[in-house]
KOLVOBA-137548 format. One record per residue: residue in one letter; x, y, z of N, C-alpha, C, O, CB in turn. Coordinates in pm, 1 decimal. Glycine has a CB too. Layout:
<sites>
A; X; Y; Z; X; Y; Z; X; Y; Z; X; Y; Z; X; Y; Z $
...
</sites>
This chain:
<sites>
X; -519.2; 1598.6; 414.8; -434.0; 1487.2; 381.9; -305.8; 1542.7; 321.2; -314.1; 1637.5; 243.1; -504.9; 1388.3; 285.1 $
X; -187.2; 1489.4; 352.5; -94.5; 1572.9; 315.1; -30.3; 1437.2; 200.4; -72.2; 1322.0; 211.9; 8.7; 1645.7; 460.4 $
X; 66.9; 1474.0; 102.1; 93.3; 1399.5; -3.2; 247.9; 1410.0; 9.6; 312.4; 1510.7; 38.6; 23.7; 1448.3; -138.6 $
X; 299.0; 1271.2; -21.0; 443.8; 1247.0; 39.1; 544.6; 1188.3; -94.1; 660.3; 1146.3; -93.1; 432.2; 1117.4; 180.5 $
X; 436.1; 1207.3; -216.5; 533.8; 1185.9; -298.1; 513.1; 1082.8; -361.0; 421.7; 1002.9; -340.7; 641.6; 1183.7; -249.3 $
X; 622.6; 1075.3; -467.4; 617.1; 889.4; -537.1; 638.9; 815.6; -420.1; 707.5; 837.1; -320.2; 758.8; 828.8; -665.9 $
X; 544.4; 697.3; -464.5; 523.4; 611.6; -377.5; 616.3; 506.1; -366.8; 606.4; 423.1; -276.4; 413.2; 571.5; -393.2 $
X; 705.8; 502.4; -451.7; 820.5; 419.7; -494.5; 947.4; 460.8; -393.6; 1026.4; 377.9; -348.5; 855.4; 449.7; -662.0 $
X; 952.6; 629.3; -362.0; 1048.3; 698.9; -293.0; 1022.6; 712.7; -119.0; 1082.2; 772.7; -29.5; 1051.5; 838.5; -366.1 $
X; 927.4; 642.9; -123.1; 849.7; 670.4; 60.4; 905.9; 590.5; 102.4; 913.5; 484.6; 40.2; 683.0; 650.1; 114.7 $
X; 978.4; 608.8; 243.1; 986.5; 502.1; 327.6; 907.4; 472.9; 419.7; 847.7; 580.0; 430.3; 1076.8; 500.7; 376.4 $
X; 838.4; 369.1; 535.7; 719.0; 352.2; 599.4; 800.5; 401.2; 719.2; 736.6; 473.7; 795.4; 637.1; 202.6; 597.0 $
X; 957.1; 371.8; 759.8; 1008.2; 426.0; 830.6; 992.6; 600.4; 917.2; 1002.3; 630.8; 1036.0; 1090.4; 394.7; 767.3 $
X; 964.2; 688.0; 787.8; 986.3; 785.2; 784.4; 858.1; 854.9; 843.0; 855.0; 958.2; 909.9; 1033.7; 807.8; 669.3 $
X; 754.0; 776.4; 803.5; 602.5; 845.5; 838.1; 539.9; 826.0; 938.1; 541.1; 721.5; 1003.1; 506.2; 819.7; 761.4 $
X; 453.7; 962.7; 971.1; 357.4; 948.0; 1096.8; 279.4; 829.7; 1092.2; 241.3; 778.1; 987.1; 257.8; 1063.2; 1111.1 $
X; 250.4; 777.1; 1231.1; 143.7; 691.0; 1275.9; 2.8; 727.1; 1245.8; -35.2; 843.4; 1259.6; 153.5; 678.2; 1410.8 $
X; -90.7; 615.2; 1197.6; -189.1; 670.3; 1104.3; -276.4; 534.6; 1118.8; -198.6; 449.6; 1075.5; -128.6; 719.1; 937.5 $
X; -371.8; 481.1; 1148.7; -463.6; 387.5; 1146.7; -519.6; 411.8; 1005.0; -632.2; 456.5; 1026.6; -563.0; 396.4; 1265.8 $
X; -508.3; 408.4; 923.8; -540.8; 352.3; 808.6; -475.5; 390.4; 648.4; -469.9; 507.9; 612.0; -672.6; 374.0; 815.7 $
X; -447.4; 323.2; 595.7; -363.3; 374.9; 455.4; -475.4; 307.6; 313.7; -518.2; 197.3; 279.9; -157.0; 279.6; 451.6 $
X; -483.5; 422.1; 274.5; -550.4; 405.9; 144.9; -467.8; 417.0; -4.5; -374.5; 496.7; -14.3; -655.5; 511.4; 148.5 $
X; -496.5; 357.0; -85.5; -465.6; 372.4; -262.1; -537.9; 290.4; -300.9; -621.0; 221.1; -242.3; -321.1; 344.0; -333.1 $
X; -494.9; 299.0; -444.5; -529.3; 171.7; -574.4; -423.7; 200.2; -644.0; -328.5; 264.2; -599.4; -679.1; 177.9; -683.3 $
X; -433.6; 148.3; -775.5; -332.3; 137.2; -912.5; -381.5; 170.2; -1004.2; -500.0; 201.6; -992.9; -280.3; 19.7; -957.1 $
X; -324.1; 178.8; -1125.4; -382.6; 202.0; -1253.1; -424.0; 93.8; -1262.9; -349.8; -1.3; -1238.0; -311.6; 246.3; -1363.0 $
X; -555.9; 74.9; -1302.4; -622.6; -67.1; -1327.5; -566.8; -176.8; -1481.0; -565.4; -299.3; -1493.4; -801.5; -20.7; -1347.5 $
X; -524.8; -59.3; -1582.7; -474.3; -148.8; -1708.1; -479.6; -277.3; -1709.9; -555.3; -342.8; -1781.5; -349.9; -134.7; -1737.8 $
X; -372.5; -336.1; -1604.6; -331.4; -483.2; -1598.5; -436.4; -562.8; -1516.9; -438.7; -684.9; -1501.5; -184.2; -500.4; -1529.9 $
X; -514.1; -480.4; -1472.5; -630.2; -575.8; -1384.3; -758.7; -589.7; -1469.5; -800.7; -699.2; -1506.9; -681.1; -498.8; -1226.1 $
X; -807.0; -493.9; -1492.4; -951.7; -491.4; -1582.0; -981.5; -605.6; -1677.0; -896.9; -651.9; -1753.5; -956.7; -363.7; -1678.4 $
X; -1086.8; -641.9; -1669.3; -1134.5; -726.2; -1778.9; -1102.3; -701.4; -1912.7; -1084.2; -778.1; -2007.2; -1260.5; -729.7; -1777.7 $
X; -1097.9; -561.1; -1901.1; -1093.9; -500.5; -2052.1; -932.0; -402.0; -2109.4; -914.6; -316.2; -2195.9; -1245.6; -378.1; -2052.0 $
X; -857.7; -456.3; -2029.7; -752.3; -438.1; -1984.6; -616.3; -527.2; -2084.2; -620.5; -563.0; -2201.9; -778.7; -476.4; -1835.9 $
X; -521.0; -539.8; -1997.9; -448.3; -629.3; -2050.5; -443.4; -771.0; -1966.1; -367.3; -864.6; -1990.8; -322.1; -566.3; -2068.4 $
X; -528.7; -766.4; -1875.0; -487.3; -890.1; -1800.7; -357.0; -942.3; -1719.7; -357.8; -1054.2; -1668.3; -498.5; -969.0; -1883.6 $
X; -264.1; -870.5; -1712.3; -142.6; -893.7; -1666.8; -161.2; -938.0; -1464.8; -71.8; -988.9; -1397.2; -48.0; -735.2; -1716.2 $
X; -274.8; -905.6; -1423.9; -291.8; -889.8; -1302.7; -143.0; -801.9; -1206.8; -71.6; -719.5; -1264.1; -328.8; -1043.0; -1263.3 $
X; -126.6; -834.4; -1088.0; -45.7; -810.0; -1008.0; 64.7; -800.6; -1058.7; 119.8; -697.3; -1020.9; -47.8; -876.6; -923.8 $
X; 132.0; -866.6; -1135.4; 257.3; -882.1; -1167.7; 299.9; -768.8; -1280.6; 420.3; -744.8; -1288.6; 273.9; -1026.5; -1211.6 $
X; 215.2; -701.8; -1363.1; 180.7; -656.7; -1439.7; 284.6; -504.3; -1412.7; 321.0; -479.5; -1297.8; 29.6; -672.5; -1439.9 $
X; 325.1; -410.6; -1529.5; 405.3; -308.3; -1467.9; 302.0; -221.1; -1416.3; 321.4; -187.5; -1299.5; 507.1; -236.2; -1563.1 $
X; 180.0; -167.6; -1480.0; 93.0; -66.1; -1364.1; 57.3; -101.0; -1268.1; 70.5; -8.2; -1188.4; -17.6; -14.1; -1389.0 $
X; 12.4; -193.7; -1217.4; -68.1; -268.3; -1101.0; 94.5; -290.2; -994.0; 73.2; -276.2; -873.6; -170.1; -459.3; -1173.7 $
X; 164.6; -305.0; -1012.5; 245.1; -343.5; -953.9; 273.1; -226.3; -829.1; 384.3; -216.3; -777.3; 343.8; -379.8; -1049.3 $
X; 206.9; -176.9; -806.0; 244.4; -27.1; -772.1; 158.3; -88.7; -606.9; 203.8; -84.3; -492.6; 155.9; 144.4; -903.9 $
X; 9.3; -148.0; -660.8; 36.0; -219.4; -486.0; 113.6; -297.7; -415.6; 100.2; -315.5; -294.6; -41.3; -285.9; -444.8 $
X; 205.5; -353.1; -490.9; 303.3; -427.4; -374.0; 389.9; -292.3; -345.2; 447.5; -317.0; -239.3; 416.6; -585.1; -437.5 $
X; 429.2; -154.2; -390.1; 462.8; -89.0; -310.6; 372.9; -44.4; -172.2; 427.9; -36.7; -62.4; 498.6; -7.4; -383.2 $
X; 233.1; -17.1; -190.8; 151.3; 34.4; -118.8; 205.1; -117.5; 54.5; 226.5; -99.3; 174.3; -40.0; 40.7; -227.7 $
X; 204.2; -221.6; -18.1; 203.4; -326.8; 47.2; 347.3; -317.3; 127.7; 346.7; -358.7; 243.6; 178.2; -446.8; -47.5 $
X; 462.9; -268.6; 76.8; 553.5; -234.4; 170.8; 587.8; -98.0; 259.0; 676.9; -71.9; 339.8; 643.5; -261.0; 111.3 $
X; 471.0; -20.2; 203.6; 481.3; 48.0; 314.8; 434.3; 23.8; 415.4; 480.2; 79.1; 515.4; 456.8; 136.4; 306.3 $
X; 325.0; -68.3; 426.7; 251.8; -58.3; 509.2; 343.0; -168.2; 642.3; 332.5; -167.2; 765.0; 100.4; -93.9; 442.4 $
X; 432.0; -256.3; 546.7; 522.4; -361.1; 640.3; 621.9; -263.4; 709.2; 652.6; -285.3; 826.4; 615.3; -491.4; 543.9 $
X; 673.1; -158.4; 643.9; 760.0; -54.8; 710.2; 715.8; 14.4; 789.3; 789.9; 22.3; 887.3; 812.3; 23.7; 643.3 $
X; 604.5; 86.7; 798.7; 565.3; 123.5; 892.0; 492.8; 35.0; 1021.9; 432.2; 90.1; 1113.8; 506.2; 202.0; 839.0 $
X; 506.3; -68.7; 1013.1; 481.3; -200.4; 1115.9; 620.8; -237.5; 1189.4; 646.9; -239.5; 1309.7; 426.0; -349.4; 1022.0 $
X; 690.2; -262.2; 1092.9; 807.3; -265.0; 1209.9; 850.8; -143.5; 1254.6; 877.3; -139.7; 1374.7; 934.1; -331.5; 1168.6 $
X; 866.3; -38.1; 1188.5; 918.7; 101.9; 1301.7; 796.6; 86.3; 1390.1; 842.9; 113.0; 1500.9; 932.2; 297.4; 1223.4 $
X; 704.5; 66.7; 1402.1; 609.8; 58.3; 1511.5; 650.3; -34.9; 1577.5; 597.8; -16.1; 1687.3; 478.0; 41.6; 1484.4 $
X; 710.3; -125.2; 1583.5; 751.1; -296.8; 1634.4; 860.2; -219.1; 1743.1; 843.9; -207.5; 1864.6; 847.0; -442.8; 1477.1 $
X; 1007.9; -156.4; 1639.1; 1091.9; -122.2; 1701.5; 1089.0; 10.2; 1818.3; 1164.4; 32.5; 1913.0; 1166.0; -116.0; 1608.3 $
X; 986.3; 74.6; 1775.0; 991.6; 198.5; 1870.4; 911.9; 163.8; 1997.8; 872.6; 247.5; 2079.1; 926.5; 335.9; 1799.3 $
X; 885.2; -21.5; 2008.8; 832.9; -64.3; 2154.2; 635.9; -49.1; 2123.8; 564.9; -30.0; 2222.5; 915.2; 79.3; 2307.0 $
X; 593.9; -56.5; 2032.3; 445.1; -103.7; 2009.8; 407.0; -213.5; 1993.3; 485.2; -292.2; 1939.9; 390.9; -61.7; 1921.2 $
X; 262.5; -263.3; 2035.9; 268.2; -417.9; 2064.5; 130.2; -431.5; 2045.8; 44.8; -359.9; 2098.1; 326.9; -476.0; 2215.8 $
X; 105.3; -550.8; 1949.0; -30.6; -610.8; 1957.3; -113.8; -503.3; 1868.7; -85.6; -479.8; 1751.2; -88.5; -628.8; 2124.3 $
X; -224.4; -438.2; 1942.3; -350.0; -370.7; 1870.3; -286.0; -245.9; 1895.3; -367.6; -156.3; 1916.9; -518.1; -391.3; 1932.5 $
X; -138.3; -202.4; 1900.5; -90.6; -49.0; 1921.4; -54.3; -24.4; 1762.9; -64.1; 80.3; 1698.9; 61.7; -23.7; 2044.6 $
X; -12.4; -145.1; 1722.8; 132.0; -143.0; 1605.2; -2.7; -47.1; 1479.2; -121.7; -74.3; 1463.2; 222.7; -392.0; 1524.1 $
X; 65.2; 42.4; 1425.1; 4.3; 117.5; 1313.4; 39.0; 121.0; 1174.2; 155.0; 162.1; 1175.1; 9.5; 230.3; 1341.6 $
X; 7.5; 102.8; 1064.1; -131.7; 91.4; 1037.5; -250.0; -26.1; 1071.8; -228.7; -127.7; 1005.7; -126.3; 102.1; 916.5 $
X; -337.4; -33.4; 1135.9; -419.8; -121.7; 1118.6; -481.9; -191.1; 1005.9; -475.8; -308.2; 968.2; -484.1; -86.5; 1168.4 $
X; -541.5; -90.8; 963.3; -577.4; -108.5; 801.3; -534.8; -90.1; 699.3; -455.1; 3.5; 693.8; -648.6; -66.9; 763.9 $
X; -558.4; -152.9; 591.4; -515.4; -102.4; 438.8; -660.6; -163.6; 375.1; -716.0; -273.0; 385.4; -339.4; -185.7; 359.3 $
X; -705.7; 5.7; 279.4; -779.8; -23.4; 223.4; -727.4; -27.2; 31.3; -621.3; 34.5; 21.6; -881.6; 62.3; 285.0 $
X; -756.1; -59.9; -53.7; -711.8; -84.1; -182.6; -856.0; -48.7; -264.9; -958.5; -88.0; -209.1; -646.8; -246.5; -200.2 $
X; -863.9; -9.9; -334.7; -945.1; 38.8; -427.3; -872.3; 21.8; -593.0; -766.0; 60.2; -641.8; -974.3; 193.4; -377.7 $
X; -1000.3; -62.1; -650.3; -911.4; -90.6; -770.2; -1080.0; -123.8; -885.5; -1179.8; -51.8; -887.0; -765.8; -266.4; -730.7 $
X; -1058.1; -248.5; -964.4; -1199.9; -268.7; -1073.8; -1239.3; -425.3; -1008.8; -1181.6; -514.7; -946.9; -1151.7; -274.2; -1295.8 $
X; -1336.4; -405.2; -1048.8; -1383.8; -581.2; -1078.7; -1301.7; -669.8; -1198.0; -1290.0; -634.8; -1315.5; -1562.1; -586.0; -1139.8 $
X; -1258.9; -768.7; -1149.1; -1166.8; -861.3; -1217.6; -1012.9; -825.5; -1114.5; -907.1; -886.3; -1130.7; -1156.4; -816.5; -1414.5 $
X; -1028.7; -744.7; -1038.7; -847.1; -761.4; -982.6; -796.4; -873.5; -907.1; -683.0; -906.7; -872.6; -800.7; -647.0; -877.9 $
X; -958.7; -942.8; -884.3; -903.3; -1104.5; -816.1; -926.3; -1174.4; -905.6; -901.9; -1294.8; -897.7; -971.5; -1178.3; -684.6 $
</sites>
């Protein structure tokens, strides 16, 4: 697995085609035992980056002529605590 850096600095543009993208967040703002801040929260917030890469790398797949069950990533998996919903 190769590592591309802050995740804040990635563009989805930039990266290989890949059927599946994995992370989580610092749980702080999610945990029960936490602060509760959920999503919006400054650590947790770090999946709506995960969440735009994954839209960036959907449209450079869109634009470079991929279609339907081609477009990549397929998946996103998220790994995080109980209480993040």
């Amino acid at each position: 697995m190769k590592h591309y850096g802050d995740i804040t600095k990635i563009s989805g543009y930039d990266l290989p085609i890949v059927d599946v993208i994995t992370g989580g967040s610092p749980c702080q703002d999610l945990s029960v035992a936490g602060k509760k801040a959920g999503l919006d929260g400054e650590r947790s917030g770090l999946f709506m980056e995960q969440i735009r890469i994954v839209k960036e790398m959907r449209e450079h797949d869109r634009q470079s002529g991929r279609a339907d069950e081609y477009i990549r990533p397929r998946y996103m998996v998220w790994e995080n605590v109980p209480g993040a919903f």
